[in-house]
N, C-alpha and C positions, 0 to 999 in steps of 0.2 A: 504493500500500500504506500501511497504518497504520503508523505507528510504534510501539515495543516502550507499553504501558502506563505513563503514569508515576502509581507510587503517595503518594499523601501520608498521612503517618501524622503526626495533627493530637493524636489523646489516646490517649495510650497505657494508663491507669488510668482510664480514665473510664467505659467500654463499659459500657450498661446505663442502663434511664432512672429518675428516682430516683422512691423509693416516697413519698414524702412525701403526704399529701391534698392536692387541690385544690378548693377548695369549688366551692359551684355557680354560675354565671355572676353576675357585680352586676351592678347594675343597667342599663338600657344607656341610660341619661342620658351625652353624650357631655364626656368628660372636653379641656380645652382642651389643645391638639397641644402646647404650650409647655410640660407636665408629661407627655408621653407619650416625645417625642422631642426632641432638643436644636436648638435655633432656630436655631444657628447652620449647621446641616446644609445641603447644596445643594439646592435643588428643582425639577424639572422640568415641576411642574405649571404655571407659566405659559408652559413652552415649546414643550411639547404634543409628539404623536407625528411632526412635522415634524423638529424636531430630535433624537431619538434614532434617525429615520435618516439623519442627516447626521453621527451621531458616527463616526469612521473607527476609532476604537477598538473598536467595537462589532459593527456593521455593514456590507456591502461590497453596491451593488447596489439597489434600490429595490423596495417594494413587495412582492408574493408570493415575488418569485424573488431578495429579499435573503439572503444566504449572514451567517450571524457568523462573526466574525474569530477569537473564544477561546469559550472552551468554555460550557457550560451547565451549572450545577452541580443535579443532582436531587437530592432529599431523599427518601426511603422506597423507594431505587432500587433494592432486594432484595424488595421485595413484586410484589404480581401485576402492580396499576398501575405502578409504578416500573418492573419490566422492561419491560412495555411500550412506555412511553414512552421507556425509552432506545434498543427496535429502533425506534421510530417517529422520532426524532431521526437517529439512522444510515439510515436511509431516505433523510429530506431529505436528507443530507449536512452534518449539525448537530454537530459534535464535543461528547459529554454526558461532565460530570466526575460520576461517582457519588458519591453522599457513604453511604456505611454506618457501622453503630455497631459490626461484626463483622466482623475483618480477614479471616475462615475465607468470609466472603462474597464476597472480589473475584473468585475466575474466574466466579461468577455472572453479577454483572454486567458484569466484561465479551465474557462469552458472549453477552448480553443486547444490547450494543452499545456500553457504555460505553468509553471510550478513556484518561480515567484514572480512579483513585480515591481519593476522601480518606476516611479514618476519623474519623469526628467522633461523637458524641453531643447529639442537640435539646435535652437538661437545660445541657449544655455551652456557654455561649455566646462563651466566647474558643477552642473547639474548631471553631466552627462559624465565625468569622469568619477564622481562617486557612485554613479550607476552602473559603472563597468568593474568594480574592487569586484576581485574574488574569481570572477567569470575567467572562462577556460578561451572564449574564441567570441570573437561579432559579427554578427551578418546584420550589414547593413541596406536598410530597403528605405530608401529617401520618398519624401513625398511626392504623388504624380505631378507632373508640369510644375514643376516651384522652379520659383525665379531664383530662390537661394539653397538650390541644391549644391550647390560647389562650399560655399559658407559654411554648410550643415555636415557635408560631410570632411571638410576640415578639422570640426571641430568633432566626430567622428574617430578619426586618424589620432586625433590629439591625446584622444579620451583612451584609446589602446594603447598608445606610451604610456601617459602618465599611469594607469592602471598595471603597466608592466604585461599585456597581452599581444602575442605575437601574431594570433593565427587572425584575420581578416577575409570574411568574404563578402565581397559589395556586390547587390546584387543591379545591374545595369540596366542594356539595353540592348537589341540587337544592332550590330550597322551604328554605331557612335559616332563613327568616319561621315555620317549623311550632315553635318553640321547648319544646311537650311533650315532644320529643326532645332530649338533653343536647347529643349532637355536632351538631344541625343549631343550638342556640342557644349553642355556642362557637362554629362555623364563621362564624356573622352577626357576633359579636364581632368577629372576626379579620377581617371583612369590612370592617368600621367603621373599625377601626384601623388596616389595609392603603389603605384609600381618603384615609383624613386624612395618612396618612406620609410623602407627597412623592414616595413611587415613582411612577417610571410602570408602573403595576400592572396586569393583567387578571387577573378572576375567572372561575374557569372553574366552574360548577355544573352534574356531571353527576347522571344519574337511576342507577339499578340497571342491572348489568351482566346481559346475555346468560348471562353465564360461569356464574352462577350456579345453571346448570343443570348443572353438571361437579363437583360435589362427590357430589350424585347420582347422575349420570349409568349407573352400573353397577346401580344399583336398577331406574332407568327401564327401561333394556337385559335383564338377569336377571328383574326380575318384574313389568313392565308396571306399575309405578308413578311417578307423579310427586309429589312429596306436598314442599310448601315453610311455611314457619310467618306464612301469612297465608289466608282465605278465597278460597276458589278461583274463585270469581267476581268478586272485586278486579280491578281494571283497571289494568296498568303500561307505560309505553313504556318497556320496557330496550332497552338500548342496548349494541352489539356494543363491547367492550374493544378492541378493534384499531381503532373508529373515533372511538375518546374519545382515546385514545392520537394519532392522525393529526391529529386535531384538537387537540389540547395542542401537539404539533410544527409546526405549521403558524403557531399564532399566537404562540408566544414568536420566530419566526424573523419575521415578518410586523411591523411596528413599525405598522401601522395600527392594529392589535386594541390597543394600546395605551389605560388608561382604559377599559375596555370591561367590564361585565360579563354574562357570557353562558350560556343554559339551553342545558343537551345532553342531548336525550331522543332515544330512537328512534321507526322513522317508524309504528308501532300500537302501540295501548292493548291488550294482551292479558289475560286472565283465564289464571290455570292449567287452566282447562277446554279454555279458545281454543288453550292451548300442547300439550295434548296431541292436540286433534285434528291437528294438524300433525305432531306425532311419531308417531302412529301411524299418518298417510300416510306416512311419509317412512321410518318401520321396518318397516312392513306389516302391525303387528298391534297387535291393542288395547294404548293404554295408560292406564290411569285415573287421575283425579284426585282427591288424598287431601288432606283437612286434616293438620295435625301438630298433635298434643295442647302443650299448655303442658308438660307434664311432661315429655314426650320432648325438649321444645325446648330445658328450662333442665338435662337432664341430657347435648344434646349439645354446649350452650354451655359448660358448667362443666371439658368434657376439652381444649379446644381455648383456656381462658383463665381470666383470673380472674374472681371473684363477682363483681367488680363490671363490668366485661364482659360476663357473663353477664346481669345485670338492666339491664343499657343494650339487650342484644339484643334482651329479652324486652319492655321500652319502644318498638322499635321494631317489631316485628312486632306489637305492637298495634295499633298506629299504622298501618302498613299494612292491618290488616285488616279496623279502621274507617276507612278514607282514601282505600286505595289509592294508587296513585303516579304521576301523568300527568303530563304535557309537552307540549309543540308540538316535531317536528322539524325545525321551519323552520329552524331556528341553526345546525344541526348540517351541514343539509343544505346551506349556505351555506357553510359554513368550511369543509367538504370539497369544497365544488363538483360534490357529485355526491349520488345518494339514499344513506341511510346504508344501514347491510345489515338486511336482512330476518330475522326470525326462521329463516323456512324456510332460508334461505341458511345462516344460524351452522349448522343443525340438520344440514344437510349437508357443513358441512364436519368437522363431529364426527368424522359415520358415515364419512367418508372419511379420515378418521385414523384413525377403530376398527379398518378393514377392509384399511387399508394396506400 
């Protein structure tokens, strides 16, 4: 049995991330490690993934079926990604400390799987460094389209020093390199500045979730529509949330994956045309595929965030609908040791919660 939750309450007036601007990414001319982070810090970049499984602090056990010793501190552990990766942690058998900025959040997560929780805030970074004491490893998952993801996970980076924690996995984006996109050229930023920091770091860059078909999903179901804010013959490998999630757990616990930076797409290129001939075998009756007008798009973005949110969406469904969004699931299919799941499969297991 688990023990009662233990909660750490790290800021108590802090909750809330600050409004301040943060302009747009400089230049990414790499600034020397000596002005970023402090030289006298430890580094385990010449000791490589060899010795962070021989730390006994850390790790118990070698290779796949190494167990950590202390917890795992998640960052955005009340969002979609963050719960799941804390039931996919409690799967392995991984004790995850959640880290939230809203105390009214802990029986979330630890309905989720968390075991304990600390309250911190990512603007916060003496909040965020007494919420990483003790923890064996971070995986950090920044908030969607923030304008101070670079900011946040500085302070991040900072909080695994001073805490004395080596092992790092951020979890990114696919395609960082697409820099038209705000958050995929902060996320490269953060990639730079995580590989030069001396962590033994892995980057995990997943593609578009599955799930993303459950916002809609009562449209599809009530009016045979499918209708998402990119061209419907765009080609995307999304990938099921439960097997990005499996794979986040696997390699923070795995000190191989250490150093590693890794693409996680799923295993077809689909179009929403391709997605709905599948749902309309799998529901029994037609369901069509519909563009979404810009206008409908930046007035459903505008109730669910801010303007400037909303024109970062609107940046990216562009981008997808001149682009599209591909991958190889080769990676994915490796770190799970098995195929990842199928469209048809997520699509069934929907209708089998619908019908439940």
């Amino acid at each position: 049995m688990l023990s009662p939750p233990m909660k750490l309450v790290t800021c108590g007036s802090c909750i809330g991330y600050p409004r301040s601007p943060m302009p747009m990414p400089r230049s990414f001319e790499p600034a020397p490690i000596s002005k970023r982070y402090n030289e006298s810090s430890k580094s385990v970049l010449d000791a490589g993934p060899a010795a962070l499984a021989a730390s006994p602090s850390i790790l118990a056990g070698s290779g796949a079926l190494a167990k950590l010793t202390a917890p795992v501190l998640v960052t955005g552990a009340n969002g979609k990604t963050g719960r799941a990766v804390l039931a996919a942690l409690a799967a392995a058998g991984a004790q995850a400390r959640a880290l939230i900025r809203n105390p009214a959040q802990e029986g979330a997560v630890i309905a989720a799987g968390a075991q304990e929780v600390a309250v911190g805030d990512l603007g916060n970074a003496d909040s965020l460094s007494k919420s990483a004491q003790g923890c064996a490893a971070i995986i950090h998952i920044g908030p969607p389209l923030d304008r101070n993801e670079l900011i946040y996970s500085r302070h991040m980076i900072a909080a695994a020093r001073s805490a004395g924690i080596d092992r790092f996995v951020y979890y990114s984006v696919m395609h960082t390199l697409s820099r038209g996109m705000r958050h995929h050229a902060l996320k490269l930023e953060v990639e730079q500045e995580l590989v030069e920091s001396g962590l033994a770091f892995t980057i995990l860059q997943p593609i578009r979730y599955m799930q993303h078909l459950e916002p809609i999903w009562r449209r599809v179901v009530d009016e045979g529509v499918h209708s998402m804010p990119f061209g419907i013959d765009r080609r995307f490998n999304i990938a099921d949330l439960h097997d990005l999630a499996e794979a986040t757990a696997r390699v923070v616990i795995d000190p191989s994956y250490a150093y590693g930076i890794f693409e996680l797409a799923g295993p077809a290129a689909l179009s929403q045309r391709d997605m709905t001939v599948i749902l309309s075998e799998e529901l029994g009756r037609p369901i069509e595929a519909q563009p979404v007008s810009t206008e409908a798009l930046l007035s459903g973005a505008l109730k669910h965030g801010s303007v400037d949110r909303a024109v970062q969406m609107l940046v990216m469904s562009d981008y997808y609908d001149r682009h599209g969004f591909q991958g190889s699931p080769a990676v994915l299919r490796m770190i799970l040791g098995r195929e990842p799941t199928g469209y048809r499969d997520y699509v069934r297991r929907l209708i089998a919660a619908e019908w439940a």
